[in-house]
C-alpha positions as CSV (number, residue, x, y, z in Angstrom):
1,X,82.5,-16.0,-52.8
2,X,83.2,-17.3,-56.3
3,X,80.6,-20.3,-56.0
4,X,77.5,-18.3,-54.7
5,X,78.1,-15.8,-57.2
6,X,78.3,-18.2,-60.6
7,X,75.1,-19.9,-58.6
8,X,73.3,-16.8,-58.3
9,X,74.3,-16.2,-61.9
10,X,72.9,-19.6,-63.2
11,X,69.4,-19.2,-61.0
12,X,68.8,-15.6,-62.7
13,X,69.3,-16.9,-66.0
14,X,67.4,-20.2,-65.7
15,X,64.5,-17.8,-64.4
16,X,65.4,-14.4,-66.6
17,X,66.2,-16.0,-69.9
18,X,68.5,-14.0,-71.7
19,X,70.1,-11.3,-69.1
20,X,73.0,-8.5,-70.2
21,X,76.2,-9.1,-69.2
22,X,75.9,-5.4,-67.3
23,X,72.9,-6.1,-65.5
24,X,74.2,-9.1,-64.2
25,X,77.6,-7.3,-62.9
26,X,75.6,-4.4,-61.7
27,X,73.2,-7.3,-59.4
28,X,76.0,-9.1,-58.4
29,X,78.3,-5.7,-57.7
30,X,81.4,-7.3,-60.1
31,X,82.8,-5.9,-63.0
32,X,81.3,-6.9,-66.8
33,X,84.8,-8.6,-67.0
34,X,84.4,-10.7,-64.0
35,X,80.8,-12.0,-65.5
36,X,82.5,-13.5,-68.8
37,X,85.2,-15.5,-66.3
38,X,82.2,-16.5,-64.2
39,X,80.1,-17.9,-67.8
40,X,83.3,-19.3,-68.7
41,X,83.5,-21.3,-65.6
42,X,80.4,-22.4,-65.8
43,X,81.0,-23.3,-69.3
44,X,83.9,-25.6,-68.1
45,X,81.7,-27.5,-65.2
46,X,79.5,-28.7,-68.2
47,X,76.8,-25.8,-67.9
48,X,75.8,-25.6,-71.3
49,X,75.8,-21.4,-71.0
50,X,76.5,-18.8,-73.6
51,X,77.5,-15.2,-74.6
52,X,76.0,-13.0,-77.2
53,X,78.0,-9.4,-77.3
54,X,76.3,-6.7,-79.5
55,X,73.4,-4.1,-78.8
56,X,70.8,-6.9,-78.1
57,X,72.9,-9.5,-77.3
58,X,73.6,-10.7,-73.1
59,X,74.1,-14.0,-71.5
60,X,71.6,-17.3,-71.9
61,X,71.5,-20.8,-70.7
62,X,70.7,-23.4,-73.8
63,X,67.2,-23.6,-74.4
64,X,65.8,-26.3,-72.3
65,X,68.2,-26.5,-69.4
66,X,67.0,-26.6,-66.3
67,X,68.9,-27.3,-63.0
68,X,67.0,-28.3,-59.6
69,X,69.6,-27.1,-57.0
70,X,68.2,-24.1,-55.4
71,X,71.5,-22.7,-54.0
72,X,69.7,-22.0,-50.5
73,X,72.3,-21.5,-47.6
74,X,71.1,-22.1,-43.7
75,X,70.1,-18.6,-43.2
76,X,68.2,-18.5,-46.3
77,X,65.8,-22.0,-45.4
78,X,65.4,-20.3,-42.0
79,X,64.3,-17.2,-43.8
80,X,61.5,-18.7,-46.1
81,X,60.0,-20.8,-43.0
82,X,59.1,-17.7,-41.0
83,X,57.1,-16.5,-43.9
84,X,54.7,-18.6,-42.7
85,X,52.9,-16.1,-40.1
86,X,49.2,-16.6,-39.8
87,X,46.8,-13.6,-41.0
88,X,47.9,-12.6,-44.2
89,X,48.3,-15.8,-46.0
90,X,44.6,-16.4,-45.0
91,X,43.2,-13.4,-45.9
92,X,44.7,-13.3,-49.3
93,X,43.4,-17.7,-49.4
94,X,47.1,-17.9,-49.9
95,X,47.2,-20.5,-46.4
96,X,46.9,-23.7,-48.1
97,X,49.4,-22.6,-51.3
98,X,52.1,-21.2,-48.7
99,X,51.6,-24.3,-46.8
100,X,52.4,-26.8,-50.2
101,X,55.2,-24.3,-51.2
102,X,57.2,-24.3,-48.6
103,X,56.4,-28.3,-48.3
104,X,58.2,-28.4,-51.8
105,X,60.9,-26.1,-50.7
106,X,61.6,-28.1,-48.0
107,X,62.0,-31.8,-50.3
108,X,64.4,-29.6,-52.4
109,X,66.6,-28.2,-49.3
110,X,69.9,-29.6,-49.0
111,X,69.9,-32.6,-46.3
112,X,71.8,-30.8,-43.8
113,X,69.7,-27.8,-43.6
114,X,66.2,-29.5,-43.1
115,X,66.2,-29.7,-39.6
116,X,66.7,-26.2,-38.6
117,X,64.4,-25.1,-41.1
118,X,61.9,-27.4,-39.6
119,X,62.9,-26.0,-36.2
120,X,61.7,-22.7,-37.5
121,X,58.6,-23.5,-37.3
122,X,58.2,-24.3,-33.4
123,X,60.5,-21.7,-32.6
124,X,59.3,-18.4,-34.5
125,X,55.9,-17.1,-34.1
126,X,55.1,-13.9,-35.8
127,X,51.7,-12.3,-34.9
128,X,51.6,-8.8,-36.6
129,X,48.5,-7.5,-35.0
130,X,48.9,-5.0,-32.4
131,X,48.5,-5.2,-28.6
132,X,45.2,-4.4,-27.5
133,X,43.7,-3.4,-31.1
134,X,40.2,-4.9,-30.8
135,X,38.7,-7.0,-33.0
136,X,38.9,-6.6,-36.5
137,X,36.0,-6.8,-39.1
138,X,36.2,-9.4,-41.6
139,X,38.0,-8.3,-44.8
140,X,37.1,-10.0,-48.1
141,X,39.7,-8.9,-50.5
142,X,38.7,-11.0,-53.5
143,X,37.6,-8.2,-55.8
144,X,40.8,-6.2,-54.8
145,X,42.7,-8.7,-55.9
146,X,41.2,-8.8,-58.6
147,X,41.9,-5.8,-59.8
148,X,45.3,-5.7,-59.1
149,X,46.5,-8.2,-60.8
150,X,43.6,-7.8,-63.6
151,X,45.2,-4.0,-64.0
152,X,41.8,-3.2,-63.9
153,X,40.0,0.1,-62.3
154,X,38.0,-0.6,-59.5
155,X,34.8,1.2,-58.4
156,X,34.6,1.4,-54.8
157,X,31.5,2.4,-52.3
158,X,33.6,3.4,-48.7
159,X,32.8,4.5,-45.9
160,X,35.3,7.2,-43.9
161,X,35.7,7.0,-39.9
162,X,33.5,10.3,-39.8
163,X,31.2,9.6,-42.1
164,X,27.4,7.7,-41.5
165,X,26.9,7.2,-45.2
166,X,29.4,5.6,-47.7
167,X,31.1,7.3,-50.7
168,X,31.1,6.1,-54.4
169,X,35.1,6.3,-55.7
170,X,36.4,5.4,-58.9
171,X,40.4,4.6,-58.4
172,X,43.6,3.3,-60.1
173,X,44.7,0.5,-58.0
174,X,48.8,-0.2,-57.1
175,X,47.8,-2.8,-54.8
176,X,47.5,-4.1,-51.0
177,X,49.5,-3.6,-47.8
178,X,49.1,-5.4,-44.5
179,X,50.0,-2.8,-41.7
180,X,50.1,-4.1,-38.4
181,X,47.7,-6.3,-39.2
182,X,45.4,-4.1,-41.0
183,X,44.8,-4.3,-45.2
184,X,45.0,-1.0,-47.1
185,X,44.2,-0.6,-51.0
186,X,46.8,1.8,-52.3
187,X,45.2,3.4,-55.3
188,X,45.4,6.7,-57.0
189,X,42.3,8.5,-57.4
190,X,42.7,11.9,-60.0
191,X,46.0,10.8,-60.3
192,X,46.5,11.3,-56.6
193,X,47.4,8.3,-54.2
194,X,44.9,7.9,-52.0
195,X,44.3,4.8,-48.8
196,X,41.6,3.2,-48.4
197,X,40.8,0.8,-45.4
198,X,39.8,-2.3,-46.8
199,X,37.5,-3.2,-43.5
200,X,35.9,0.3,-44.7
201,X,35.0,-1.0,-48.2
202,X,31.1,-1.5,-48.1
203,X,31.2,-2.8,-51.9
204,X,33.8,-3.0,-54.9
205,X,33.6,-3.9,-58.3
206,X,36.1,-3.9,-61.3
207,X,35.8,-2.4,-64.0
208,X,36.4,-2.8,-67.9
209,X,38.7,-0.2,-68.1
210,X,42.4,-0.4,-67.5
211,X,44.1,0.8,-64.6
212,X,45.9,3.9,-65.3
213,X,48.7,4.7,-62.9
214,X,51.1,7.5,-62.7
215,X,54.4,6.7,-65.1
216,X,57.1,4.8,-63.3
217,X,55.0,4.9,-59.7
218,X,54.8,1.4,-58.4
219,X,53.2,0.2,-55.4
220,X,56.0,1.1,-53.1
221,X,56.9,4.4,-54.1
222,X,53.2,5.4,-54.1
223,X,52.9,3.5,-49.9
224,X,56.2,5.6,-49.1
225,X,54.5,9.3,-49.7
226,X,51.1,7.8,-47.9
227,X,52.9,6.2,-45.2
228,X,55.0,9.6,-44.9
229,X,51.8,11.5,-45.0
230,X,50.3,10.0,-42.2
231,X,53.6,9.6,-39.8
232,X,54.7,13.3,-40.3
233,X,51.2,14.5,-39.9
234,X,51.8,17.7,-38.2
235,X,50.0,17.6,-34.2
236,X,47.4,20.3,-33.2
237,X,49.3,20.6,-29.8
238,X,52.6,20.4,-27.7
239,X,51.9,19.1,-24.5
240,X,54.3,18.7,-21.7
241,X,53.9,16.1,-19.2
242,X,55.4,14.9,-15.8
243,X,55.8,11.0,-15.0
244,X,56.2,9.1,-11.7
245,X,59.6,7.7,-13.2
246,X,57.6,4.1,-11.4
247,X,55.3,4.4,-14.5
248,X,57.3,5.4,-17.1
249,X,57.4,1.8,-19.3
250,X,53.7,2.2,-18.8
251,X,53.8,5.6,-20.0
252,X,55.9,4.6,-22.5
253,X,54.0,1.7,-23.7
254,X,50.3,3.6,-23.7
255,X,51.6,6.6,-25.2
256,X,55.3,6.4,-27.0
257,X,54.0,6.9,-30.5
258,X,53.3,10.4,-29.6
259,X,56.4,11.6,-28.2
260,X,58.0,14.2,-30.0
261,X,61.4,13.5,-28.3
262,X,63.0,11.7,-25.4
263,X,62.0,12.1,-21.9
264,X,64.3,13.7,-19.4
265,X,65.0,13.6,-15.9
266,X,63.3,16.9,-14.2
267,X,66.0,16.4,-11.9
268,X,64.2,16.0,-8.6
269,X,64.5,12.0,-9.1
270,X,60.3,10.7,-8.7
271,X,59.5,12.2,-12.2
272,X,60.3,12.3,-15.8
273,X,59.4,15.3,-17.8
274,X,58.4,14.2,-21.3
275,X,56.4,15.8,-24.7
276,X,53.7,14.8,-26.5
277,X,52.2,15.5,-29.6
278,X,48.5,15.7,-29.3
279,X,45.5,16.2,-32.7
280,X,43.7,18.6,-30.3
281,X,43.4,19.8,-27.3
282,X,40.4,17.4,-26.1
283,X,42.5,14.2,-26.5
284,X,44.2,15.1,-23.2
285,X,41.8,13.5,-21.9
286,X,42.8,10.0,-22.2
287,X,46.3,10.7,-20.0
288,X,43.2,10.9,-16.7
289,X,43.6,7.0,-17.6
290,X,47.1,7.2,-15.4
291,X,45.3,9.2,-12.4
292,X,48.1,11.4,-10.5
293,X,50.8,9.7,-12.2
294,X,50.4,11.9,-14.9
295,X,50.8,15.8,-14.5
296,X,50.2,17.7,-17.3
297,X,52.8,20.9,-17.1
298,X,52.3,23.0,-20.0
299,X,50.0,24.3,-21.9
300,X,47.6,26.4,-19.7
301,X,44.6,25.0,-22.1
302,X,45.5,21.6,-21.6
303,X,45.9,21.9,-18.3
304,X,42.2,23.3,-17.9
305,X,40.7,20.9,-20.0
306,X,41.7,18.3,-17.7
307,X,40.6,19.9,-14.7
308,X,37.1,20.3,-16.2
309,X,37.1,16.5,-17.2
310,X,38.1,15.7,-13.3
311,X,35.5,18.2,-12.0
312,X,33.0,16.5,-14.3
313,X,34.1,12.8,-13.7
314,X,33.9,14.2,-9.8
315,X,30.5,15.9,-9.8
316,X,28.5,12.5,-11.6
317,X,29.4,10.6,-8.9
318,X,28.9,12.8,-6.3
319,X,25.5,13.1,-7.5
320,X,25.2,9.4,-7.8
321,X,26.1,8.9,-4.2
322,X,23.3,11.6,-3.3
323,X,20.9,9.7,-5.1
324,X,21.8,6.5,-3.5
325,X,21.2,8.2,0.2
């Protein structure tokens, strides 16, 4: 559409400055042509807009021109208003900013679309932490923001889930991701990225010296091979399971991260035979939560593991109840 497009062209350059004709055809998917009609239109609805050609020439509105339109569509208010998820904003002290923003936002909207962007608000709740996932500690993220927006290195004392004592690191910082409702610093460290927990951050303190991250690595790139990492992490065992087909969405719901495929119909109709991926052998275990729901098939190791934790579950309260006679 002609007039979203020479809109979308007048935003970027009240924003960019001065912008190459090419880049803007290669943002808006149009041809270089198509970009000179579009500044000439704009040109002719009184836009005072102009063309450079030459090596370091591009397109440029007239110094000092600024337009207060903002060109959003329905969709797009809706969009904006369900940014407004509780957790992140607050730990980042970003609550009360988000809140005037998108006050603003909403004085600029278009008359029509107020309402449902209002609507938004009472309609959409999002709440990224997971089911069940405890309480978290409290995060202060201060000096990690600091650092990554300083470009600064950061020196961090950290504690690993194994480990009693903390660890002194000194690391590059890209900058923070909120995972299902848990803050990570993404950081190289010996030019390797590395995650850190930032509820496992006993102390952090930045440093003089500038950040120095790996050429042309930004944030996301560097989240995408540690977020790969830790998905594709290879299991320590293949464990086949049986489930009353009653207490499969349970099944499902306790335990479908791990599955390493679909589950399939055994063919006698009560169960569902499915596979799981499993870091060791002990971590059976946990499946004794379902009772005799839950039949673990295959392997023989796994299968003996959890007939040693019945027997043991079984002898401590037998020999409770012969302490109690």
């Amino acid at each position: 559409m002609k007039s979203d497009r020479l809109l979308s062209i007048l935003l970027l350059l009240q924003t960019r400055g001065r912008v190459p004709a090419h880049e803007l055809a290669g943002r808006l998917e149009v041809s270089v042509r198509t970009i000179y009609r579009d500044v000439e239109s704009l040109s002719a609805a009184g836009v005072p807009v102009y063309a450079e050609r030459g090596r370091y020439g591009g397109i440029e509105l007239l110094a000092g021109f600024r337009t207060d339109v903002t060109g959003l569509t329905a969709d797009e208010s809706r969009a904006l208003f369900v940014l407004a998820a509780q957790g992140a904003h607050a730990a980042l002290g970003l609550d009360s900013a988000l809140g005037s923003a998108l006050r603003k936002v909403m004085a600029a909207l278009p008359a029509p679309h107020r309402p449902a962007a209002e609507e938004v608000s009472r309609r959409i709740l999002v709440d990224a932490t997971r089911w069940k996932s405890g309480p978290l500690l409290p995060v202060d993220l201060g000096v990690l923001q600091d650092a990554v927006f300083s470009d600064r290195r950061l020196r961090l004392r950290y504690r690993h889930g194994g480990d009693a004592e903390p660890r002194t690191y000194t690391v590059d910082p890209y900058g923070l991701v909120a995972k299902a409702g848990v803050w990570y610093l993404v950081a190289d460290r010996r030019g390797a990225p590395r995650l850190f927990r930032a509820d496992r951050v006993r102390s952090a303190r930045v440093l003089e010296d500038p950040v120095r991250r790996r050429p042309g690595v930004g944030l996301a790139d560097a989240w995408e091979v540690l977020r790969r990492r830790v998905e594709e992490r290879p299991g320590g065992l293949d464990v086949t399971v049986r489930v009353r087909r009653e207490r499969l969405d349970m099944f499902l719901r306790l335990y479908g991260s791990s599955l390493t495929g679909h589950p399939e119909d055994d063919g006698e109709g009560e169960w569902v035979t499915a596979r799981l991926s499993c870091p060791a052998v002990g971590a059976v275990r946990q499946l004794l939560g379902l009772s005799d729901q839950v039949e673990v098939v295959a392997p023989p190791e796994a299968r003996a593991e959890l007939l040693a934790a019945a027997a043991s579950v079984t002898g401590l309260y037998e020999r409770g109840a012969g302490q109690g006679a």
